[in-house]
NUKEVEX-194711 format. One record per residue: residue in three letters; x, y, z of N, C-alpha, C in turn. Coordinates in Angstrom, 1 decimal, always signed. Example, Ala and Ser with C-alpha at 12.3 -4.5 7.8 and 13.67 -1.06 7.14 Angstrom:
NUKEVEX-194711
<r code="ALA" n_u="+13.2" n_v="-5.7" n_w="+7.8" ca_u="+12.3" ca_v="-4.5" ca_w="+7.8" c_u="+13.2" c_v="-3.3" c_w="+7.8"/>
<r code="SER" n_u="+12.8" n_v="-2.2" n_w="+7.1" ca_u="+13.7" ca_v="-1.1" ca_w="+7.1" c_u="+12.9" c_v="+0.0" c_w="+7.9"/>
END
This chain:
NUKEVEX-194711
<r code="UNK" n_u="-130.4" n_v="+16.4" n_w="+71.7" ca_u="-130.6" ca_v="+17.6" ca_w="+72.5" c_u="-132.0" c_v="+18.1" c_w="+72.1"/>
<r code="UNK" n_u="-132.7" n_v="+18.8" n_w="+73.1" ca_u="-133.9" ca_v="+19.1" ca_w="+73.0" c_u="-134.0" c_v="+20.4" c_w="+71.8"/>
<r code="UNK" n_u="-135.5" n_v="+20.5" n_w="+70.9" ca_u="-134.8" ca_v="+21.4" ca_w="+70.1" c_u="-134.7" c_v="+22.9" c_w="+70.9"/>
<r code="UNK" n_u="-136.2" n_v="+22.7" n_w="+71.9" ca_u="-135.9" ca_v="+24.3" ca_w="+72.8" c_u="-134.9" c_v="+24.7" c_w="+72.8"/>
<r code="UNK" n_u="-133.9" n_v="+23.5" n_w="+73.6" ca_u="-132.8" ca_v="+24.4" ca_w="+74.9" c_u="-131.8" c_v="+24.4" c_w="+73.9"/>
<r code="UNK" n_u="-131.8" n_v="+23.9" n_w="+72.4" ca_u="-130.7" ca_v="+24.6" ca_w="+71.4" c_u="-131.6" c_v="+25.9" c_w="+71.1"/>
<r code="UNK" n_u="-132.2" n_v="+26.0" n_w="+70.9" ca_u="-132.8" ca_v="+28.1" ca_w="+70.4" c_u="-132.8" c_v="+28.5" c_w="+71.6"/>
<r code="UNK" n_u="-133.1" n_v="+28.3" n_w="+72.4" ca_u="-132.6" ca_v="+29.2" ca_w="+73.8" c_u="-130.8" c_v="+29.5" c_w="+73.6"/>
<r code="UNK" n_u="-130.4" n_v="+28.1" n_w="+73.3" ca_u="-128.4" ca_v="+28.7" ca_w="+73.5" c_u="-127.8" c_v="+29.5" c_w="+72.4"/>
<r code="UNK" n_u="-128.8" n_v="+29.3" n_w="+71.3" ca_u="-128.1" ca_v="+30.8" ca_w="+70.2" c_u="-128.6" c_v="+31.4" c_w="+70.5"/>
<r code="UNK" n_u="-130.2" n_v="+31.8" n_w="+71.2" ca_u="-130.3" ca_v="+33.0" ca_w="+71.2" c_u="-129.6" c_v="+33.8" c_w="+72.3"/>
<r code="UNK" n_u="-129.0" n_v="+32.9" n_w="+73.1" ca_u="-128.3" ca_v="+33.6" ca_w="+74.4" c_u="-127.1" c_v="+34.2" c_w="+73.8"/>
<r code="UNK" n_u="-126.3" n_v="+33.0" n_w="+72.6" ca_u="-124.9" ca_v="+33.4" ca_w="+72.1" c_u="-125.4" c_v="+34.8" c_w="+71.3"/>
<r code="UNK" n_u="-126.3" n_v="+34.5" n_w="+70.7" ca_u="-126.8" ca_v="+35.9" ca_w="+69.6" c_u="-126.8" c_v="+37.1" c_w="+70.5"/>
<r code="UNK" n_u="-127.5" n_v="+37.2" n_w="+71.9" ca_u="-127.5" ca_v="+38.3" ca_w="+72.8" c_u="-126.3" c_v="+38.5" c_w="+72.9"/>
<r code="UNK" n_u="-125.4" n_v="+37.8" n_w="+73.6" ca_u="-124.0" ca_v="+37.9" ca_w="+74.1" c_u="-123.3" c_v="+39.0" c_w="+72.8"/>
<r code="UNK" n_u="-123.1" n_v="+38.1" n_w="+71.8" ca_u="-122.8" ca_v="+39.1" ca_w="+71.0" c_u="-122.7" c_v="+40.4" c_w="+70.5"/>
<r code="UNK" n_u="-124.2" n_v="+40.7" n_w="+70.3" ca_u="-124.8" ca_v="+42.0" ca_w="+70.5" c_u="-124.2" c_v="+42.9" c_w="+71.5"/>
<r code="UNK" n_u="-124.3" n_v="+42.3" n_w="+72.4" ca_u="-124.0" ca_v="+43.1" ca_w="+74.4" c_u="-122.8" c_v="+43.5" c_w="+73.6"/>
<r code="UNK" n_u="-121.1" n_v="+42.2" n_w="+73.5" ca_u="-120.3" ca_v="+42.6" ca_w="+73.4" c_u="-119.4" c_v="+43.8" c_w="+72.4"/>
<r code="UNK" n_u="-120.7" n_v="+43.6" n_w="+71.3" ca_u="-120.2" ca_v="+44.3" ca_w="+70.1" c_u="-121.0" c_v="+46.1" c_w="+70.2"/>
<r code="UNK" n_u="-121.7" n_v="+46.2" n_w="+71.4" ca_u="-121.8" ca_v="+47.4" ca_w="+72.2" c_u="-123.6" c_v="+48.1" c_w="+71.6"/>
<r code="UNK" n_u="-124.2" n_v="+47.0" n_w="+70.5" ca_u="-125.7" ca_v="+47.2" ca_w="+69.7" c_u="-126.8" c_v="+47.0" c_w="+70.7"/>
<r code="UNK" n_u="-127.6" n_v="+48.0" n_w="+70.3" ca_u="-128.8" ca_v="+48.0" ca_w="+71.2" c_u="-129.9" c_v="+46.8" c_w="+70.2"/>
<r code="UNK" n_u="-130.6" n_v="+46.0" n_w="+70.8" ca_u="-131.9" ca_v="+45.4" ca_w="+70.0" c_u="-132.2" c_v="+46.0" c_w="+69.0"/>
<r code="UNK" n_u="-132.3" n_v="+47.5" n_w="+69.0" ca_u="-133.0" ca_v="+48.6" ca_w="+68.0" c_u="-131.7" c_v="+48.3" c_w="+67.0"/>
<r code="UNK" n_u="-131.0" n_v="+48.9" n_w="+67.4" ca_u="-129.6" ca_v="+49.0" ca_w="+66.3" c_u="-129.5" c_v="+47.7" c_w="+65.6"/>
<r code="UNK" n_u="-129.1" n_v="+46.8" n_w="+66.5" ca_u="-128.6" ca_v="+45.4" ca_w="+65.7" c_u="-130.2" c_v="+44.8" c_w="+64.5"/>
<r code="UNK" n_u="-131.4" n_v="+45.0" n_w="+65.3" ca_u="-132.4" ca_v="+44.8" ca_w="+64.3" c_u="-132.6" c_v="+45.7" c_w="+63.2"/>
<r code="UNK" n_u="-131.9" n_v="+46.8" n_w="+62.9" ca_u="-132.1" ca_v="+47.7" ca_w="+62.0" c_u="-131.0" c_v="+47.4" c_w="+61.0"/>
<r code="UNK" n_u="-129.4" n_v="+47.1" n_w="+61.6" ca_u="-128.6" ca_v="+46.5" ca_w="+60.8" c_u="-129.0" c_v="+45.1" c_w="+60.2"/>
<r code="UNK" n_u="-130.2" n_v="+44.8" n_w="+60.6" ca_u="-130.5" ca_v="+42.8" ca_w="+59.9" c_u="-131.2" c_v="+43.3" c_w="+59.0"/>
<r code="UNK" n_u="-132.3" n_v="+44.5" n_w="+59.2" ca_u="-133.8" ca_v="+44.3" ca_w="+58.2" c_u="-134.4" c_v="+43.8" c_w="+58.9"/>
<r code="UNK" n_u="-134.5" n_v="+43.7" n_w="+60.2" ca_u="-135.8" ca_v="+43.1" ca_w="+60.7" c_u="-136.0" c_v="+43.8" c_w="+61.7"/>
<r code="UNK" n_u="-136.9" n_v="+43.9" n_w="+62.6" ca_u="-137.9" ca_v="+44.4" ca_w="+63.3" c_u="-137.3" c_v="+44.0" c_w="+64.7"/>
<r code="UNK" n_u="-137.6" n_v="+45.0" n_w="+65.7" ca_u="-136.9" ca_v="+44.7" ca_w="+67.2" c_u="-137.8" c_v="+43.4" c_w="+67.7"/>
<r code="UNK" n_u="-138.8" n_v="+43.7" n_w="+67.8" ca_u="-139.6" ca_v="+42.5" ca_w="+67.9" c_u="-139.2" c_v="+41.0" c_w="+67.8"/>
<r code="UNK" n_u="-138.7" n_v="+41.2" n_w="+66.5" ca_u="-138.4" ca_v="+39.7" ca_w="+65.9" c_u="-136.8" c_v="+39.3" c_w="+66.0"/>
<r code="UNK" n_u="-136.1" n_v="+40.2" n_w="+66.6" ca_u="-134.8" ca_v="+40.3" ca_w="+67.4" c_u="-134.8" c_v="+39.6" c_w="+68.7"/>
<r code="UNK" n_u="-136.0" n_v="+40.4" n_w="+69.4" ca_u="-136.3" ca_v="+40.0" ca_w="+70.7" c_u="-137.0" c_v="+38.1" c_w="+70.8"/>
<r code="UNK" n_u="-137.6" n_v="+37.7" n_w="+69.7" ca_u="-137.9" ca_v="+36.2" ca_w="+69.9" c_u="-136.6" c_v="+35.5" c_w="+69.6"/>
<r code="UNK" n_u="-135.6" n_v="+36.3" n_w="+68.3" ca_u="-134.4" ca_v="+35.2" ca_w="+68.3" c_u="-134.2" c_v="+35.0" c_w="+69.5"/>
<r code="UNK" n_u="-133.6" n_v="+36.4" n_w="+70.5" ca_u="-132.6" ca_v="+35.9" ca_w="+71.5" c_u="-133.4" c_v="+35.2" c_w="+72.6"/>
<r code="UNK" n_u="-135.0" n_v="+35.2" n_w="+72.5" ca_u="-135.1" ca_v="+34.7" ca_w="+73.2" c_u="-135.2" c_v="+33.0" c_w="+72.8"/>
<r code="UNK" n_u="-134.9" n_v="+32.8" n_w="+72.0" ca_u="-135.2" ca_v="+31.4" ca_w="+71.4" c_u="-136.1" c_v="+31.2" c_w="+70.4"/>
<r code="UNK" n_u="-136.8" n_v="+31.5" n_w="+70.1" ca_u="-138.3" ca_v="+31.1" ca_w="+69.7" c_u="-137.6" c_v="+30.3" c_w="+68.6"/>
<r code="UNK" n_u="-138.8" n_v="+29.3" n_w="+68.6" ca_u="-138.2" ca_v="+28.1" ca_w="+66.9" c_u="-139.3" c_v="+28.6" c_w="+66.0"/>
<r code="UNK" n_u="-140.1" n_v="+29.8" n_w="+66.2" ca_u="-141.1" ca_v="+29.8" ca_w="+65.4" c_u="-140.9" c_v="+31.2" c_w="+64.0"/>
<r code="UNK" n_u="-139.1" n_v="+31.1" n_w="+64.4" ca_u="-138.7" ca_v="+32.9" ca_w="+63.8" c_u="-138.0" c_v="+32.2" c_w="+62.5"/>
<r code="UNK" n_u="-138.0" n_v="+32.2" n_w="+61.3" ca_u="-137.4" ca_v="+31.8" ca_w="+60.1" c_u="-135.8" c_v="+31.9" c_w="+60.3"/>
<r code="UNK" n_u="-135.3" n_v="+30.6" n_w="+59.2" ca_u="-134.1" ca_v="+30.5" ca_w="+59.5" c_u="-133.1" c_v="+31.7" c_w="+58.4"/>
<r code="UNK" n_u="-134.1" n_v="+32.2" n_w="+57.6" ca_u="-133.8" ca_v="+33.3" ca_w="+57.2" c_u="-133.6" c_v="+34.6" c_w="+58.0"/>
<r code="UNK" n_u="-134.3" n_v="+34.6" n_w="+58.6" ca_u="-134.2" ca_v="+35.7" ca_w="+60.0" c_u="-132.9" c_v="+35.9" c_w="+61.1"/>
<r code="UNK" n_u="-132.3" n_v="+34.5" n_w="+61.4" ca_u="-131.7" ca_v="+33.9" ca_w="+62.0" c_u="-130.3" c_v="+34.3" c_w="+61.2"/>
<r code="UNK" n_u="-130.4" n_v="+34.0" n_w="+60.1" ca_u="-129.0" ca_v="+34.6" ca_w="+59.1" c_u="-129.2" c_v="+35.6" c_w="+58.8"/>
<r code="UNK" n_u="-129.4" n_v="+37.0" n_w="+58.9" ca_u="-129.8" ca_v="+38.3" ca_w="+58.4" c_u="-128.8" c_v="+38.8" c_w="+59.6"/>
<r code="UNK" n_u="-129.4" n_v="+38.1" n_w="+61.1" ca_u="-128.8" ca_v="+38.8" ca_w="+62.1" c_u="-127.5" c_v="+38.4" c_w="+62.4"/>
<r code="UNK" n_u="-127.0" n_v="+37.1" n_w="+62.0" ca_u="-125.8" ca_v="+36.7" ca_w="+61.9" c_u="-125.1" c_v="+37.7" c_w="+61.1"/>
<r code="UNK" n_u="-125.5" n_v="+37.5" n_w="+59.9" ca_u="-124.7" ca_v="+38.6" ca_w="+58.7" c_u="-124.5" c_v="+40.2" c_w="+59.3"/>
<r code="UNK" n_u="-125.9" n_v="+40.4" n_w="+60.2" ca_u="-125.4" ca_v="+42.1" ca_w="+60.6" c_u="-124.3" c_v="+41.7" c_w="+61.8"/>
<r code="UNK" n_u="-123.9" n_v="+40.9" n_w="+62.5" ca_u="-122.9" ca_v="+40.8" ca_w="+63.6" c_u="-121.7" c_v="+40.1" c_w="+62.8"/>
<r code="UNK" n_u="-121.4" n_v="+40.0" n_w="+61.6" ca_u="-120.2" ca_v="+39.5" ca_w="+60.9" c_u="-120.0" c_v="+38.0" c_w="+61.4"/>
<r code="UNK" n_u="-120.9" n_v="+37.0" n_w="+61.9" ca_u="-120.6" ca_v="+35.9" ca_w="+62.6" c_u="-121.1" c_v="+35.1" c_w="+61.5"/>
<r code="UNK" n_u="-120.7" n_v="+33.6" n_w="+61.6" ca_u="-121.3" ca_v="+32.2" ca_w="+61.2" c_u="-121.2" c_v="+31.3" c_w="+62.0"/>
<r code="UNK" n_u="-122.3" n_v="+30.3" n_w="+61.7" ca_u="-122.7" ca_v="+29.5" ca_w="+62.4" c_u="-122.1" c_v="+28.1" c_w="+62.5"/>
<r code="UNK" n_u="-121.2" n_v="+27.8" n_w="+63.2" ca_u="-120.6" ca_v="+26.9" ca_w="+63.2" c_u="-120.6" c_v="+25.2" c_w="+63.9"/>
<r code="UNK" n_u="-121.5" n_v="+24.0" n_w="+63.5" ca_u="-122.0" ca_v="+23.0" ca_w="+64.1" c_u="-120.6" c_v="+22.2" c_w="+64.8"/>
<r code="UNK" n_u="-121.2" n_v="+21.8" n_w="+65.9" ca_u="-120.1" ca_v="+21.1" ca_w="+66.9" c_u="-120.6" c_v="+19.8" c_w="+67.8"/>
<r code="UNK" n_u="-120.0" n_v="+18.5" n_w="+67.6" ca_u="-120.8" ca_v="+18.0" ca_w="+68.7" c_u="-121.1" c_v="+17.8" c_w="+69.9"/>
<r code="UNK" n_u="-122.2" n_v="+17.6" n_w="+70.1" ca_u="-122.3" ca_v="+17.9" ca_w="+71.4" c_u="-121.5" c_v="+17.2" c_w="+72.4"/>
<r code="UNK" n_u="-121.2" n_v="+15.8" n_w="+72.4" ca_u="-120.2" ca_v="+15.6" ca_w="+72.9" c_u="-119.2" c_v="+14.6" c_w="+72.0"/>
<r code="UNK" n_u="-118.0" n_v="+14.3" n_w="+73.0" ca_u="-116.7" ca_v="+14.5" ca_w="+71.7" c_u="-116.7" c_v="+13.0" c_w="+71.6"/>
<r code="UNK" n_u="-116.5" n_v="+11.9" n_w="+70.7" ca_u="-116.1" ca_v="+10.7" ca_w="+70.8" c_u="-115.6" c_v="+10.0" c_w="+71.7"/>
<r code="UNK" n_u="-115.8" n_v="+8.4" n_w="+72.0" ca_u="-115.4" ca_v="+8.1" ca_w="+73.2" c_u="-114.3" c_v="+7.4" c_w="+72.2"/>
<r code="UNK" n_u="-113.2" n_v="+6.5" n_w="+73.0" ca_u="-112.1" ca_v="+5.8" ca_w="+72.3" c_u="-112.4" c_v="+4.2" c_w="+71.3"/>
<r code="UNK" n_u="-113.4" n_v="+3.6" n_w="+72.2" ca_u="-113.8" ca_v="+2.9" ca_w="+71.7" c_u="-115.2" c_v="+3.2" c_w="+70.5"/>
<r code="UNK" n_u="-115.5" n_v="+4.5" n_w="+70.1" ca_u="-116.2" ca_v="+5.4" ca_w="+68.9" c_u="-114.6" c_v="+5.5" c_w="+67.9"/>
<r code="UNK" n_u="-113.7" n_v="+5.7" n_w="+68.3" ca_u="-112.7" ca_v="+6.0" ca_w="+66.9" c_u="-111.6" c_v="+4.7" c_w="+66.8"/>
<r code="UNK" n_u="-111.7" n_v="+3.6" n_w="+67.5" ca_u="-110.8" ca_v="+2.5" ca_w="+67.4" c_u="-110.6" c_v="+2.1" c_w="+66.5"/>
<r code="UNK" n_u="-111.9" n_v="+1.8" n_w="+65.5" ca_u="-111.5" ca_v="+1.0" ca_w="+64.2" c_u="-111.0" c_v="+2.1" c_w="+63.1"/>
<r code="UNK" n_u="-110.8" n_v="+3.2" n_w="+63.9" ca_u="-110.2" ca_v="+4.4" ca_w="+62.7" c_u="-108.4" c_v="+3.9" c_w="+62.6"/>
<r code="UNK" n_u="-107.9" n_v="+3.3" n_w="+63.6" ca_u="-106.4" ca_v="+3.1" ca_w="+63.9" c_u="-105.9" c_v="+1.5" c_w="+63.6"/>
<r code="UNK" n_u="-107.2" n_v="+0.8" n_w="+63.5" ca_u="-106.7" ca_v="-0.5" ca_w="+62.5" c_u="-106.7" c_v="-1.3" c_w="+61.7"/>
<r code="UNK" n_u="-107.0" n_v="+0.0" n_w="+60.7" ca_u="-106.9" ca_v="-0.7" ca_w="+58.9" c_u="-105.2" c_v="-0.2" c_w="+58.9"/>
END
């Protein structure tokens, strides 16, 4: 996966969030320690915002980051798990 269109899709999930948890940019960047500015590059993706930054704002939304793959195994990827 491209690394863009992964920081584009947390930053989308990071907005979503925000929206649903009812925080304005101002708010939710003042619960992180960080600056609205630098709120506004997470959601918009930017790869150039520290991954410390990235967890500040997680921590202020009570969320973690949880890795998944992108797509799920084929049968013949887990066959030789079923014949030892």
């Amino acid at each position: 996966m491209d690394s863009s269109l992964l920081g584009q899709r947390i930053g989308l999930q990071i907005r979503s969030m925000r929206l649903n948890r009812g925080h304005t940019q101002a708010e939710l960047a003042q619960l992180a320690g960080t600056t609205r500015q630098k709120l506004i590059e997470i959601e918009q993706g930017s790869l150039s915002v520290s991954m410390n930054a990235y967890a500040r704002v997680f921590a202020a939304l009570g969320t973690e980051v949880k890795l998944v793959p992108v797509s799920m195994p084929t049968l013949d990827d887990v066959e030789d798990l079923f014949n030892e």
